[in-house]
Structure formats: C-alpha cells, structure tokens
N, C-alpha and C positions, 0 to 999 in steps of 0.2 A: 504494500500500500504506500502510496507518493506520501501522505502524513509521517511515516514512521522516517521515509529517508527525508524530509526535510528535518525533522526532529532531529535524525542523524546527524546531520548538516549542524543543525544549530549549534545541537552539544559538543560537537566537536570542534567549532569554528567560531561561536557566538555569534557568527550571523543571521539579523532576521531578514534581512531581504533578500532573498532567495529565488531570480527572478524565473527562471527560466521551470524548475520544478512548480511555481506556482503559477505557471501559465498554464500546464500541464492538468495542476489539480482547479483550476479556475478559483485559486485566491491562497489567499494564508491557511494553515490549516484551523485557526480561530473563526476568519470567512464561510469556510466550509463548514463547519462545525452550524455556525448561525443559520447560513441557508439550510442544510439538515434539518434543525429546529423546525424554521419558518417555513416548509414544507411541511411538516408532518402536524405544524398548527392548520395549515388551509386545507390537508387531505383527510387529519383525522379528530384534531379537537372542536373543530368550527362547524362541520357538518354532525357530528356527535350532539353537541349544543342545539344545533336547530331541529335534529330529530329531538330531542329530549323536552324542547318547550313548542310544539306543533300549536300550527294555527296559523292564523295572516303572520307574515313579517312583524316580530315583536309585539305582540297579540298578548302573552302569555309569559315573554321571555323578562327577566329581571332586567331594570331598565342599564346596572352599570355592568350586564353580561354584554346587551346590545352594544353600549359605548363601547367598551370593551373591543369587541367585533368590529365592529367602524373604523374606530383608530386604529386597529390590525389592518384591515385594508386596505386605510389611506394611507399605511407605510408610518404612524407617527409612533 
C-alpha cells in the first residue's frame, strides 16, 4: 500500500512532501484518510439517517441532524 511506503519515506527521511508517491495515492496519506471518511459519510451514514427519520425531506428528522447534513454537503 502507497501509505505504508510514504510512511517509509517519512521515517526514514523526515520528509512530508513527498510529491511524486502522493500523486500516485491522490494526496497525503492524512488526505486520503479524510476522503475515506467523507465517503463512507455520503454512502453510509447520510442515507442511514434518512432511512431512519422517513417522510418528506426533514419531516420527522431532528432539526441539528438536518443542519448537520446541509453543512456536510455544502463542504462546510
């Protein structure tokens, strides 16, 4: 895994910019890490939520779950 050899990298060298392996892995492996996250928020936690509070859009939903969901969105 491209993580483990920039990790290598690191410890061995103290280098964080590391440019060429992190073109590879499309970011830092902290980047990568986050996009992970915020994928598995918009594929598994986000739709979890709206099956669990059914009805119109925010109908039933807790209103700082909704905000919540919004400002995930809007990236804020």
């Amino acid at each position: 895994m491209l993580i483990g050899v920039w990790n290598s990298v690191f410890f061995k060298t103290g280098q964080t910019n590391q440019p060429d392996i992190e073109r590879l892995m499309g970011g830092t492996p902290v980047q990568v890490n986050m996009m992970r996250e915020h994928a598995a928020e918009r594929q598994g936690a986000i739709p979890f939520l709206r099956d669990r509070f059914p009805g119109k859009p925010g109908e039933n939903m807790p209103k700082r779950i909704q905000q919540a969901i919004q400002n995930f969105e809007k990236g804020k």
